[in-house]
Steps between C-alpha positions, in 0.01 A plus 500: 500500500460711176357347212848503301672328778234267523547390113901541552487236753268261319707519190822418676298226661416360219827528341717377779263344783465631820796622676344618826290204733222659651480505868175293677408456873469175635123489397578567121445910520697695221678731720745636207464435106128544436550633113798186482214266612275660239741477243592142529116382561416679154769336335481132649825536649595358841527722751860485728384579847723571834291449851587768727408489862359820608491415847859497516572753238673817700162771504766803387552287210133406387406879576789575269384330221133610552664818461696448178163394353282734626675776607185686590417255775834672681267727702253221645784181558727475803621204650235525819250473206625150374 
């Protein structure tokens, strides 16, 4: 994330809340929202959370989100590699 998005999202955090819940495995792992988590830990704010079970998440869709992030992870992540 670039430093002005970064400070774009922590001022709309802090003057509307979080919008988006991050995602966590089952075991408490920030899957999605790292820089939301951030946010709302430097700011004492309670952080919403959704559970999402990656086991029974489609792969096609967790690759395509690894994707979105990180586009330059394209080249090394198939589904055989998940």
């Amino acid at each position: 994330m670039k430093r002005s998005d970064y400070f774009a999202l922590r001022d709309s955090i802090a003057e509307i809340g979080q919008q988006v819940p991050i995602q966590v495995n089952y075991e408490g792992y920030i899957l999605d929202g790292h820089h939301r988590y951030q946010i709302c830990k430097d700011f004492g704010i309670k952080c919403n959370y959704t559970v999402i079970d990656v086991d029974n998440k489609p792969k096609e869709e967790i690759i395509a989100n690894l994707h979105r992030k990180w586009p330059s992870l394209g080249k090394f992540l198939t589904s055989k590699t998940l």
